[in-house]
N, C-alpha and C positions, 0 to 999 in steps of 0.2 A: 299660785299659778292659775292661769284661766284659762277657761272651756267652753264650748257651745255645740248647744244640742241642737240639732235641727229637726222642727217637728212641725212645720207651718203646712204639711202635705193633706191633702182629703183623703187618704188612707181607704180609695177605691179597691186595689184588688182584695181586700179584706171587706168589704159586704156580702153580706147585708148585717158583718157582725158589728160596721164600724157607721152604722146607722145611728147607733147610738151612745156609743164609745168613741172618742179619736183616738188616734194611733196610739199618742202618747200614752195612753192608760188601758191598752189595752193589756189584761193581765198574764203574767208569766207565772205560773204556780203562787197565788194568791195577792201579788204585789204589780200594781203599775210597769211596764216595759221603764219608763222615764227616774221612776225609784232606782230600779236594779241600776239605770245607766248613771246617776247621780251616787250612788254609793260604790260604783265602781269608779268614776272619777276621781271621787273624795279619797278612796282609799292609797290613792297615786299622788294624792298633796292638791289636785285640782276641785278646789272649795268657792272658788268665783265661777261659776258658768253662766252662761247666757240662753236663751231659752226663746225661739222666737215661735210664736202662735197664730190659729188663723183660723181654721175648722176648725167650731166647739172650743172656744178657746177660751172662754168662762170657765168651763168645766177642767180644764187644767190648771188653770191660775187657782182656782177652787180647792183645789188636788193635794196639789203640788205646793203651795203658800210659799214662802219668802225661802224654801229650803232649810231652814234651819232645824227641821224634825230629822234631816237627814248630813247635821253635818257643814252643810254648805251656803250658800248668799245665793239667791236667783234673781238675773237682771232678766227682764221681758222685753221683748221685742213683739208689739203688737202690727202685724201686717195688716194693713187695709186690703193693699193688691201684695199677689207672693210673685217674686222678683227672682226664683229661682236658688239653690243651693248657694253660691258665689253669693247672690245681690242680699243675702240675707246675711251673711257674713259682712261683706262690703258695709251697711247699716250699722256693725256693732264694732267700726273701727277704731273708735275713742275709747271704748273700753276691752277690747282685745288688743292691742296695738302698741305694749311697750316692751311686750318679748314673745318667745313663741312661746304658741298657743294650740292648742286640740281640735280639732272638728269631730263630730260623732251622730250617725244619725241616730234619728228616736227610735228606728225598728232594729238596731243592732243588738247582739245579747252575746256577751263574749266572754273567755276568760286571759283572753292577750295579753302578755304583759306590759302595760305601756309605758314604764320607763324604762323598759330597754327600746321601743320604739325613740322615744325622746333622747334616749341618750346618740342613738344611731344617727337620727337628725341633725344631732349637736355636733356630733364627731363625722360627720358629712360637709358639716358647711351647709346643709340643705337649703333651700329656700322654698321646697315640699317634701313631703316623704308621707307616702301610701302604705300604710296596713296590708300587706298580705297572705292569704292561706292557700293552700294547694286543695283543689277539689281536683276526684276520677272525672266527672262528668262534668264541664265549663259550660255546655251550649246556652243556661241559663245566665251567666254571669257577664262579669266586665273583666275580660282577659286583660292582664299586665304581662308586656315581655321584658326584662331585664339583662344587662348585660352584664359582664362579668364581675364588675364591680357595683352593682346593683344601682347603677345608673337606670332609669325607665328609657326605653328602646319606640315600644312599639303600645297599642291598643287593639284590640278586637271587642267588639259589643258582640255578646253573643252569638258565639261562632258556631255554624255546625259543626257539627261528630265528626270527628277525624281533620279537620282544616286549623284547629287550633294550633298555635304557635309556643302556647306555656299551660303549665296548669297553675298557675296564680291567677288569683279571684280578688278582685278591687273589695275590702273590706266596707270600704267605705269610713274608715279610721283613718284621720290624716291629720300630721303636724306640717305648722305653717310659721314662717319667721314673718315680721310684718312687714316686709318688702315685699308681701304675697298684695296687700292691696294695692298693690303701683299696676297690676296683672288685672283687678276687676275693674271695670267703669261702676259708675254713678248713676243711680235713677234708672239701672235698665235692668229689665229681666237677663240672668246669667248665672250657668251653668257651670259647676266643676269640670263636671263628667266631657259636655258638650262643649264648651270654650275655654277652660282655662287649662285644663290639663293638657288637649291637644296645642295647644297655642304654647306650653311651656318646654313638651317632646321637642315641638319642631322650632323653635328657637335654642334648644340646647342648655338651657338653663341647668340648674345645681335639682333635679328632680329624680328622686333616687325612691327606693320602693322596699320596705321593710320584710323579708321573709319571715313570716313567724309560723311556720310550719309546724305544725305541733297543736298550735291551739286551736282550740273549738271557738267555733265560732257561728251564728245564724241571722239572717235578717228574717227576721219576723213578718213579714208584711207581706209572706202571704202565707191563704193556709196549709198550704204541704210544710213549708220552713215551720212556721208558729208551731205545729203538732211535734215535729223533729226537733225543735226546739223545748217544748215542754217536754221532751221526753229523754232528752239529754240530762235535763235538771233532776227530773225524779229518779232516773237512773245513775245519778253522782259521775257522769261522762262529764258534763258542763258544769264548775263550782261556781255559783252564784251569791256574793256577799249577801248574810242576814236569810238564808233559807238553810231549812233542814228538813231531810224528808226521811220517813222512815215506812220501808218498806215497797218504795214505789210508787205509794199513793199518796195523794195530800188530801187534806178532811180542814176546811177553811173553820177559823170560828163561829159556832152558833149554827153551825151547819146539824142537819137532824137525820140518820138512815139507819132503818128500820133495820130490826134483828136478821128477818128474810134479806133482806138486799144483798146482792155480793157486786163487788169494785175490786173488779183487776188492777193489777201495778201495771203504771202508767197513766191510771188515772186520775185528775183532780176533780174535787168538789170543792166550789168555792162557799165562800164565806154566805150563811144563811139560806142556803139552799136546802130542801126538803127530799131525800130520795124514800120512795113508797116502799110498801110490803112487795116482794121479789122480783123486784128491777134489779136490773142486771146491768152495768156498766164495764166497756172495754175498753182499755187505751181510749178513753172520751174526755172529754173537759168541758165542765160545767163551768158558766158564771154566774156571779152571786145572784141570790135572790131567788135560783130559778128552782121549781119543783118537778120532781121523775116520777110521773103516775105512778101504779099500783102496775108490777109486772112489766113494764114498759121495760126495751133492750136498745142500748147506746153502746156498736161497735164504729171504732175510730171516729166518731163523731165529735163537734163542737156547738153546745146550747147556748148563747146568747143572755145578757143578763135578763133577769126579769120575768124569764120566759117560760110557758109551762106545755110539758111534756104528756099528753094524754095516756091513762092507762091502756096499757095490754100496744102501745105504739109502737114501732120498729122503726130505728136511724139507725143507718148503714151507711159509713162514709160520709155524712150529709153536717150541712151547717145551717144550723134555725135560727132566727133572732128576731125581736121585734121591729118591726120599721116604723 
């Protein structure tokens, strides 16, 4: 079965962390976001995925290699100009295009089931079916209304407080039978969210919306998600294929902290990072490479790879990184 990740984005509301990381790699308790989502596909039989790049996209081909460390075959899709969610789909029609197939973005991090999605699709007749979760609070998301046979109804983009219509949240998880490309044009910038989807509501098409209430789920991209998200992981809320954490915290390989130091659960140290004589770290996350002065204090904070923390420093809330 085949999949495709969409990762061709410049990964802006994440600066100035993604200055020198793209999205796809940016780390989720010591592994790539694009790992996690390629070992969660793999583990559902989807081992052909597709993978299109654009921002820093040496450094993911780099990364990531032909997938077979994890499992799976990686087809590229190298974009010159990015053509939008849909048009980058549209591009990998020959090889998506002999049955259905997954869409997934690069910032999703989820523990969904997705062959009960696939099956739901199957047993719909579908010709789409959307991923979704119920969030309290929608005004940031992409409202889905459903009707009673979970046919899609309606949209709202981020609706204020109280005018919402449902509490389902566009995942951004979507199966597509490949009569989905007859729905994209050619050679043009095109959008799920913005053209295809409303264009399928209001033709009445087979577009029906997966409840999967229950599962966690986060889009990473940006940093309030990204921190709720690594802390779903260290706290065994989010099960993530190929991590284990013990105790709340993670301590990456070759990583060095000092007898003084203390690191609350929630927090990670990545991979070869140095924390000094009694630095203090809270629900923070370090990336690799980077070193915590002497005494320095990291509450809910995120350091950037590379990057060095001066002694006796105070980060509160704050996000450092090299540019």
């Amino acid at each position: 079965m085949r999949a495709m990740i969409l990762a061709g984005g410049l990964s802006t509301r994440l600066y100035p962390l993604t200055k020198q990381v793209p999205k796809p790699l940016v780390p989720v308790v010591g592994s790539p976001n694009a790992v996690h989502l390629i070992r969660y596909l793999t583990l559902y039989g989807f081992n052909e995925i597709a993978i299109n790049v654009h921002y820093l996209a040496d450094m993911i081909v780099e990364t990531l290699g032909d997938g077979s460390a994890y499992g799976a075959r990686l087809e590229y899709l190298h974009e010159k100009e990015l053509l939008g969610s849909a048009g980058a789909v549209k591009q990998m029609q020959e090889f998506l295009g002999g049955d259905s197939f997954v869409v997934i973005g690069c910032d999703d991090l989820t523990d969904m089931r997705l062959d009960r999605v696939v099956a739901f699709h199957k047993e719909k007749a579908a010709l789409a079916t959307i991923g979704l979760v119920e969030r309290e609070e929608v005004d940031q998301y992409g409202v889905v209304v459903t009707d009673a046979f979970s046919r899609i109804t309606e949209f709202q983009e981020k609706p204020a407080r109280g005018t919402e219509r449902s509490k389902l949240v566009n995942t951004g998880i979507y199966v597509f039978t490949p009569e989905i490309f007859d729905h994209i044009p050619a050679g043009t910038f095109y959008d799920f969210g913005t053209n295809v989807f409303p264009a399928l509501q209001r033709a009445g098409a087979a577009f029906y919306g997966f409840d999967a209430r229950g599962a966690q789920w986060h889009d990473i991209g940006t940093p309030g998600e990204y921190r709720a998200a690594t802390a779903d992981v260290l706290m065994g809320r989010l099960r993530v294929p190929g991590v284990w954490v013990d105790g709340g915290v993670w301590i990456g390989p070759n990583a060095e902290v000092a007898e003084t130091a203390h690191i609350d659960g929630g927090s990670v140290v990545g991979a070869g990072v140095h924390v000094e004589e009694g630095a203090r770290i809270e629900r923070s996350i370090i990336w690799q490479g980077s070193r915590i002065g002497k005494n320095a204090v990291l509450r809910d904070s995120i350091v950037g790879m590379n990057y060095k923390v001066g002694p006796d420093a105070v980060l509160e809330d704050a996000i450092v990184a090299n540019e």
